[in-house]
DRENSE-752738 format. One line per 2 residues: number of its first residue (from 1); their letters; for each residue y, x, z of N, C-alpha, C, O. Coordinates in steps of 0.05 Angstrom, whole numbers. Example, Ala and Ser with C-alpha at 12.3 -4.5 7.8 and 13.67 -1.06 7.14 Angstrom:
1) AS) -114/264/156/-90/246/156/-66/264/156/-66/285/169 | -45/257/142/-21/273/143/1/258/157/23/268/161 .
% end
This chain:
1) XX) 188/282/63/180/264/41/154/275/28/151/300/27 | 133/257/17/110/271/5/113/263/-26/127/245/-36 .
3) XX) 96/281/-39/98/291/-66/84/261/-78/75/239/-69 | 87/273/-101/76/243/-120/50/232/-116/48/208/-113 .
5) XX) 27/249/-115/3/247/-107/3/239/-85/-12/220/-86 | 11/241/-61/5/234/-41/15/198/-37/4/180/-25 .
7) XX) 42/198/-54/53/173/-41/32/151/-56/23/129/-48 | 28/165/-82/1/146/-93/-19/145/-81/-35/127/-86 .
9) XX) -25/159/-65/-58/152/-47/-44/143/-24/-60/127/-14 | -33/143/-16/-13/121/14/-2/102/9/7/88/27 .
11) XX) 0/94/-17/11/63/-29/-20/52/-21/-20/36/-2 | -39/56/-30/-62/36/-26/-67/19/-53/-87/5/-54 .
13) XX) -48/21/-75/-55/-2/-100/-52/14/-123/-45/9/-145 | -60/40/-110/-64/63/-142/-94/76/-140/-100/99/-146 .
15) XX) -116/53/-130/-143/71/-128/-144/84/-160/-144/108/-166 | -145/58/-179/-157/69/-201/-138/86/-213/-149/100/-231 .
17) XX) -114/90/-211/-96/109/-232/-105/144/-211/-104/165/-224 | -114/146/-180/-109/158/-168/-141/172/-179/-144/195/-187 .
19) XX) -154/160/-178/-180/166/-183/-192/180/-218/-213/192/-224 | -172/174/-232/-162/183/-259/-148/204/-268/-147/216/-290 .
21) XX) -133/207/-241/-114/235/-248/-129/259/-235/-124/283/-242 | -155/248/-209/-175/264/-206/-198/286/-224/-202/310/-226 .
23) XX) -208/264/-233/-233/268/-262/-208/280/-278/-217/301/-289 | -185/276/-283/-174/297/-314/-161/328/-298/-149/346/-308 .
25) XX) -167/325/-277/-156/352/-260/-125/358/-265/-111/376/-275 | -123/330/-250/-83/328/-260/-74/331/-228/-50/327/-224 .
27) XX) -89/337/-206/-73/325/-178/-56/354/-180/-31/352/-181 | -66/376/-181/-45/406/-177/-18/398/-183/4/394/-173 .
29) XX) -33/397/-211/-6/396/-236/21/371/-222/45/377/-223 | 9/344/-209/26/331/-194/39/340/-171/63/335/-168 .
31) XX) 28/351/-156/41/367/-138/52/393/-137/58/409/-119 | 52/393/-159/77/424/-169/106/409/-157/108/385/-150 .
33) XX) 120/423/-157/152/422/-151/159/405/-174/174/386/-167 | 153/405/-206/168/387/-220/189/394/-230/188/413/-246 .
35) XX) 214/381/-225/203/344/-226/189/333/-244/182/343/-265 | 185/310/-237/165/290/-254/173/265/-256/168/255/-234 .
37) XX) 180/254/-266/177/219/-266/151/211/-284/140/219/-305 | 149/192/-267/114/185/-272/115/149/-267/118/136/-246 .
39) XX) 112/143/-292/103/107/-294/74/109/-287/56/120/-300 | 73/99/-269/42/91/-245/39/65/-255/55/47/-250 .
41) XX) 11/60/-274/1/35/-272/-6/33/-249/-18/52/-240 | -3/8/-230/-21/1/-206/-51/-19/-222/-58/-24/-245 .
43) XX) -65/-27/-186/-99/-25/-197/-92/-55/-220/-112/-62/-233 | -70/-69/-224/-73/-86/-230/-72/-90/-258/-83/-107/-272 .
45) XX) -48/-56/-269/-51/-52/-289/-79/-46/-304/-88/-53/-326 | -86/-35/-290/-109/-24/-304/-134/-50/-303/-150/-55/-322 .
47) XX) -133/-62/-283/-155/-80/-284/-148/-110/-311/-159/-132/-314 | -127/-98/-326/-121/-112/-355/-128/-101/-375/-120/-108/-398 .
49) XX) -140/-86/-372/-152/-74/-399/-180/-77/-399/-193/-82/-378 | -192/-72/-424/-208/-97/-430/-238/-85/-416/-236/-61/-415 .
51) XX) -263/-94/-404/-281/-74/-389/-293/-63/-400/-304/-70/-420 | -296/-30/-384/-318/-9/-391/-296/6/-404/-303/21/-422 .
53) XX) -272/4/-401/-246/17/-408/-241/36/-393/-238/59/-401 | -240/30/-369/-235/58/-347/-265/79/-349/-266/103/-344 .
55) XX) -283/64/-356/-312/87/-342/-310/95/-368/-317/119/-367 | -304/89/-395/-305/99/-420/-292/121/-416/-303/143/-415 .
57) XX) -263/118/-412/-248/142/-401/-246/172/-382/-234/194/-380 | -264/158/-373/-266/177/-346/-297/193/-359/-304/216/-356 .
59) XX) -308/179/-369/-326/202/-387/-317/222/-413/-328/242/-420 | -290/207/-424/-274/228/-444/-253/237/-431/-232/224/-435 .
61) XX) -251/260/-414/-231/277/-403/-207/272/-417/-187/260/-413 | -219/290/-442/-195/301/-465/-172/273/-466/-148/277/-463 .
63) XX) -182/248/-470/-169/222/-477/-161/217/-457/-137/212/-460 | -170/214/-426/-163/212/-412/-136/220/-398/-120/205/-386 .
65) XX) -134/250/-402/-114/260/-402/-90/263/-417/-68/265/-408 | -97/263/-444/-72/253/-454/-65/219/-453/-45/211/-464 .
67) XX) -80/203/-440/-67/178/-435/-56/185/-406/-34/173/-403 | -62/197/-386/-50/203/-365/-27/217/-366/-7/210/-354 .
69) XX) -27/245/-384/4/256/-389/28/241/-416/47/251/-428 | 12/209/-418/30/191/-427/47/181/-414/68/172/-423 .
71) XX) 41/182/-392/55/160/-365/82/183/-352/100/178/-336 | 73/211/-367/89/239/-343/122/244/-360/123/250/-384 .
73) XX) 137/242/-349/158/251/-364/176/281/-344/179/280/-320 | 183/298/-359/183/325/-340/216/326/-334/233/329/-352 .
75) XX) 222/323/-314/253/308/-298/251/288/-281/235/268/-283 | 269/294/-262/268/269/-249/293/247/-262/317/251/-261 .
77) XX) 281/223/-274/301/206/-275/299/176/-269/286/160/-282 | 310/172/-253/318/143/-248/321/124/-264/321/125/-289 .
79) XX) 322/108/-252/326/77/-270/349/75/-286/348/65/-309 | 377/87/-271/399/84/-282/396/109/-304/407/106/-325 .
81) XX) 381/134/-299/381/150/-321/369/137/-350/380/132/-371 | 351/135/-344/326/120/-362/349/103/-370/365/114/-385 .
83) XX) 354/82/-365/370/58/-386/391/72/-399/403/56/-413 | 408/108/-402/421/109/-418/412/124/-438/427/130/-457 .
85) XX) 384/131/-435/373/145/-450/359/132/-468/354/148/-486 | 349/111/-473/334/90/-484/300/105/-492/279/96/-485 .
87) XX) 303/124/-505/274/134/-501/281/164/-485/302/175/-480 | 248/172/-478/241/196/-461/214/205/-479/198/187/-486 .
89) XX) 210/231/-485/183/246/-487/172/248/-470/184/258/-451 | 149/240/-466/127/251/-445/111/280/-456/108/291/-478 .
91) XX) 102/288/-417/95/311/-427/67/317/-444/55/338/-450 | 62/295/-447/42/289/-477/49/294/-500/30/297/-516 .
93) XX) 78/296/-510/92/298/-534/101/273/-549/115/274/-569 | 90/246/-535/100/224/-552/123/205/-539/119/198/-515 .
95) XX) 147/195/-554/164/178/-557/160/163/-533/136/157/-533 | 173/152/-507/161/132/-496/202/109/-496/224/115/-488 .
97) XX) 191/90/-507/217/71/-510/224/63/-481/205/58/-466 | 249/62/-471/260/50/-446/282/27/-459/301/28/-475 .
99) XX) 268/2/-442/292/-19/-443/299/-32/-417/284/-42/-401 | 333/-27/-414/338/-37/-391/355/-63/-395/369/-75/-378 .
101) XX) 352/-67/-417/375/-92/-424/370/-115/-401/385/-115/-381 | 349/-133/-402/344/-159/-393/327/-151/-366/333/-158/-343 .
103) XX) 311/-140/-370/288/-133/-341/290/-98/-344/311/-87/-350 | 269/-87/-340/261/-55/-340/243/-52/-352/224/-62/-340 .
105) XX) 236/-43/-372/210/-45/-384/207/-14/-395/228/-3/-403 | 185/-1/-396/172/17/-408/147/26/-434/124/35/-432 .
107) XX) 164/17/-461/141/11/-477/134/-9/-477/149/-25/-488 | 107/-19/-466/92/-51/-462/98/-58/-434/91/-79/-425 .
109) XX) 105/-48/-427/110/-46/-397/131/-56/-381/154/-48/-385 | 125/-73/-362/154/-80/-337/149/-62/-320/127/-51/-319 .
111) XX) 161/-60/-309/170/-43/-283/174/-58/-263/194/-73/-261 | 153/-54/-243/154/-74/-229/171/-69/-187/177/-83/-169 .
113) XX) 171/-36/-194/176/-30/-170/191/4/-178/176/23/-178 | 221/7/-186/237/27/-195/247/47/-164/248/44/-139 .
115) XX) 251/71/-186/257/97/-163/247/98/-139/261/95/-119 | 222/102/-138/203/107/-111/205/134/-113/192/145/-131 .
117) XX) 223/150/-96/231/175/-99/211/196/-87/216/190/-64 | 197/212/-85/185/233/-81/200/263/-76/223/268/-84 .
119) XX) 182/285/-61/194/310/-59/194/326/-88/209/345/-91 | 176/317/-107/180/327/-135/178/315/-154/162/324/-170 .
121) XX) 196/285/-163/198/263/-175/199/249/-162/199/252/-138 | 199/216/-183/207/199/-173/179/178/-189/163/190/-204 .
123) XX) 177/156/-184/160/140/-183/172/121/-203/197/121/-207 | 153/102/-217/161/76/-229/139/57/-240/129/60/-262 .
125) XX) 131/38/-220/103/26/-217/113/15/-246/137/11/-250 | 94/11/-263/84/-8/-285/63/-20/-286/41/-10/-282 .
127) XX) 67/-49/-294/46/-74/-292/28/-69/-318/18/-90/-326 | 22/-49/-332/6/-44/-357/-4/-12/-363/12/6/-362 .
129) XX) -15/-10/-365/-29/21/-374/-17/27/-405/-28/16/-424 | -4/37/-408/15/42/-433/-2/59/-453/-19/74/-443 .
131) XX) 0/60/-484/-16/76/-495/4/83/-525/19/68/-538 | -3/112/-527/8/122/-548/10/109/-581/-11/100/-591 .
133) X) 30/109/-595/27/97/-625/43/71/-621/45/55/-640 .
% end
């Protein structure tokens, strides 16, 4: 099985989240042993936010990165974990809300593709780029 990083550059629909975790010098840190659960905006998420959003980003590291270790939560947990937990800290330090009542959602976020399991975490595509506050 390959690590989180990798299955995101072999999915093919994480250029821009993959290319982000580059510039903040997060790939190591993903491929540590972990675990990790990690909400992966795909390119579609990101191509919803509003333009000159990503290149803004990618010129402020510092911001960058703590919107990227928004998405990181340090454990591996599943879908079924996640819905009894209702929120999770990321390893950013902030609150992130889980609702599994009606759909899967994360924060602003659906979940559009749950427990994509990895050798050190697990995966959980989100249709939105999620942000702290």
């Amino acid at each position: 099985m390959a690590d989180i990083v990798d299955i995101a550059v072999g999915a093919g629909s994480f250029t821009t989240l993959v290319t982000a975790v580059q510039a903040a010098g997060l790939v190591e840190t993903l491929k540590c042993p972990g675990p990790f659960t990690v909400f992966a905006p795909n390119d579609e998420a990101f191509a919803k936010l509003p333009p000159g959003t990503v290149t803004t980003l990618v010129q402020n590291i510092p911001q960058l990165t703590r919107i990227l270790t928004f998405h990181v939560v340090a454990g591996k947990l599943m879908k079924e974990d996640l819905a009894k937990l209702g929120t999770v800290t990321s390893i950013e330090g902030s609150p992130i809300p889980i609702n599994c009542k009606d759909s899967f959602e994360v924060k602003n976020a659906t979940v559009v593709a749950a427990d994509i399991e990895a050798d050190n975490g697990v995966i959980h595509v989100i249709d939105r780029v999620i942000l702290m506050g």
